[in-house]
N, C-alpha and C positions, 0 to 999 in steps of 0.2 A: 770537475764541473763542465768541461767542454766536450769527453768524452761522453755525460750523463746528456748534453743538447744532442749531441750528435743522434742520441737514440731518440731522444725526447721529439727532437721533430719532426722526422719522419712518421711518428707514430700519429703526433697529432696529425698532419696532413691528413693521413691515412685516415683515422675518425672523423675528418670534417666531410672528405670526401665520401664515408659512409651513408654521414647524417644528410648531407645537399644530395644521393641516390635514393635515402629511403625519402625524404622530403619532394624531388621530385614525382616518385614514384605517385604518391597517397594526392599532393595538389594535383594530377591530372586523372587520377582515377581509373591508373591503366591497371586492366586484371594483369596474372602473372605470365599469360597465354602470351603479351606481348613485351612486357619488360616486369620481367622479374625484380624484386626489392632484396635491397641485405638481409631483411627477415624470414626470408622466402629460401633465403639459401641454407640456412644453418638445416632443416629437414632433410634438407636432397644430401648434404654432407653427411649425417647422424646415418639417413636410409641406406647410402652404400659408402660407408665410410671403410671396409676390407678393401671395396674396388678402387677408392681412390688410393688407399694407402699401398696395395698393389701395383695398378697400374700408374699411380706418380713415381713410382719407383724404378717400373721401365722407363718409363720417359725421363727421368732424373741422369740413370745411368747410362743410357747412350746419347743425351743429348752431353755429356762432360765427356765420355771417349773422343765423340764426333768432334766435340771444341777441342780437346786437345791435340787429337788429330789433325785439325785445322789449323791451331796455332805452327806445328810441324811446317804444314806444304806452304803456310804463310810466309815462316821463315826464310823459307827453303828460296822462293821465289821473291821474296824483299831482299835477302843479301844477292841474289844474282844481280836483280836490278839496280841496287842500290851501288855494287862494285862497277859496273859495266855499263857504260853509256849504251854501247853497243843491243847489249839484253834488254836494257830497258827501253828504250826506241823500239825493238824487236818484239816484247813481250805485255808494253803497253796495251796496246789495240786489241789483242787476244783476249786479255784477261778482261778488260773493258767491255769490250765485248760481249764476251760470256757471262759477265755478271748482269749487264742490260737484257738478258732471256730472261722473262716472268720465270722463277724456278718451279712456280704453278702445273706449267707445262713440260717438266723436266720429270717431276713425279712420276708421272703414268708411265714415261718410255723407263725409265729404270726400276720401275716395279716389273715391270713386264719384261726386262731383260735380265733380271733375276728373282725371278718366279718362285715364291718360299720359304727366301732370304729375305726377314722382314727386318732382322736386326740390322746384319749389311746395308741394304735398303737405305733405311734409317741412318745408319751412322755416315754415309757415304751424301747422304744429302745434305745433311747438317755440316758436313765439310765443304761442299760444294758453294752452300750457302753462306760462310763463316769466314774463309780464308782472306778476299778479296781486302775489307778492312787493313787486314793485319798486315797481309803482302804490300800494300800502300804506303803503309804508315814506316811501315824498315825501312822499304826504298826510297822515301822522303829522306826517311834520319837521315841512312849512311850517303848519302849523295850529296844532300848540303853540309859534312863534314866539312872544317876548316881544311886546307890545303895546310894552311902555315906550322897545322898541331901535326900533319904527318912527317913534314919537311922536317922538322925539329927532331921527332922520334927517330926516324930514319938517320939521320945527322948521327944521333946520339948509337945509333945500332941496335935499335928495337925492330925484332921483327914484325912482317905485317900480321901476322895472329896476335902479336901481342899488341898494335895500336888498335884492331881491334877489338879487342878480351880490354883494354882498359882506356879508350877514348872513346871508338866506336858504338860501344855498346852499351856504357854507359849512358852515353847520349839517346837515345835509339828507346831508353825504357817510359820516359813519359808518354810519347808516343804509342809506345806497342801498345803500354798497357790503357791508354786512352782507347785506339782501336780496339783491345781485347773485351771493352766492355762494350764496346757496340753489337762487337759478334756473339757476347755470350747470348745478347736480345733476339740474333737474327736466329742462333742455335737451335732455340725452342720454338719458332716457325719454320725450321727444317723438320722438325722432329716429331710438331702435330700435323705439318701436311702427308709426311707421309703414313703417320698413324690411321690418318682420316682415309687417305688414300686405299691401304691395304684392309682388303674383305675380313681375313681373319688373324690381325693383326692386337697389341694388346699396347696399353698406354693410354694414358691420359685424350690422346687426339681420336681413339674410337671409342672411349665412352664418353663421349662428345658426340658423336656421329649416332651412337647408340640414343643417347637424348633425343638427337633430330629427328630421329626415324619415330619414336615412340610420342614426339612431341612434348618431352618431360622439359620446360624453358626455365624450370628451377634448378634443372638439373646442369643443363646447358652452362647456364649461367655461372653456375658452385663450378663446373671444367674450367670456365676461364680464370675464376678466380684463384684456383689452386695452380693455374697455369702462373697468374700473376705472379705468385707468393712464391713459385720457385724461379721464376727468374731474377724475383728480389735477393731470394735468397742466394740463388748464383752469383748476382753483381753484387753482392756484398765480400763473397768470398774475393773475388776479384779486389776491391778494392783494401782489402786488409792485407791479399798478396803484394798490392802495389805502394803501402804503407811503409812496408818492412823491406821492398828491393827497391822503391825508387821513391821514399820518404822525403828524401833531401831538395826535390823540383820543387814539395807542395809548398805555396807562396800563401801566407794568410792576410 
């Protein structure tokens, strides 16, 4: 029964907020030129539905490289910071930093500095974009570590991989995977800028671009949606991976 709400409510949300879009839509009497209705969209989906299934499928596939890649240099850069007072004083301001540049502006110089490479491109933005969360959230965990749980292990002659591999990281997984769901969301805005960005590039984010240019706003429209529906579907993966490895935080 609570696995059947689990699905049950989300779906209704999802129908209430169809019917308050098409209900707004019809009470103000906007043609589709300027806001598109949920009815409006099923046509533009049926008309290129090879392209969506196509090009969702580029954008599907390096936007999950790019996140997992991301989770990589998150990690990489959360236990530096999280072990090392030193790195993380060091490495703060940097990373802080760089994530405060609109990645807007990032697009164009790395399209342009590899001119071609739209998948690279793409998968290298979506990391850019992605990490930041995840590198935070380690360096959070392992830093507020108890002192008292290491003194104890060490005492007993646990090495430090192993308070690691079974305090550290332990700990550390509420967190990640709370961050990892932040970044799956930002993934898929690394993934349509630079879709959109690249002239003859292929993914969800330029036939979006392809709508704009032709003025198709049903069409535009059915791109975000399908955009929607796989970042649902992505943070749903997320949180069934975070079920089954760090089940034991969820508090009811």
């Amino acid at each position: 029964m609570k696995n059947f709400a689990k699905f049950l409510i989300p779906m209704a949300s999802l129908l209430i907020f169809c019917l308050f879009w098409e209900w707004l839509v019809w009470v103000n009497d906007w043609p589709n030129y300027k806001m598109a209705s949920p009815s409006d969209l099923w046509p533009a989906f049926w008309k290129f539905r090879w392209l969506f299934l196509d090009y969702g499928w580029d954008t599907l596939w390096r936007t999950v490289i790019g996140l997992s890649l991301s989770v990589l240099v998150g990690l990489g850069f959360g236990i530096i910071m999280g072990f090392s007072k030193t790195m993380r004083i060091a490495l703060y301001p940097l990373l802080v930093g760089f994530n405060a540049i609109p990645k807007a502006t990032v697009v164009p110089v790395i399209a342009l500095m590899f001119v071609g490479m739209h998948d690279m491109n793409t998968i290298l933005i979506v990391i850019l974009i992605s990490f930041f969360p995840i590198a935070v959230s380690i360096a959070i965990g392992l830093s507020t570590l108890e002192p008292e749980y290491k003194d104890i292990l060490l005492s007993l002659g646990a090495s430090r991989f192993e308070i690691f591999y079974k305090i550290a990281l332990p700990k550390t997984l509420p967190e990640f995977f709370g961050a990892l769901k932040v970044s799956t969301t930002l993934a898929f805005i690394g993934t349509n800028l630079m879709e959109i960005i690249e002239p003859h590039g292929k993914g969800l984010g330029h036939l979006f671009d392809s709508g704009k240019i032709s003025a198709d706003y049903p069409l535009m429209f059915a791109v975000l949606i399908a955009l929607a529906l796989l970042g649902i579907f992505l943070f749903y993966i997320v949180v069934l991976l975070e079920s089954i490895f760090a089940g034991w935080a969820e508090r009811n």
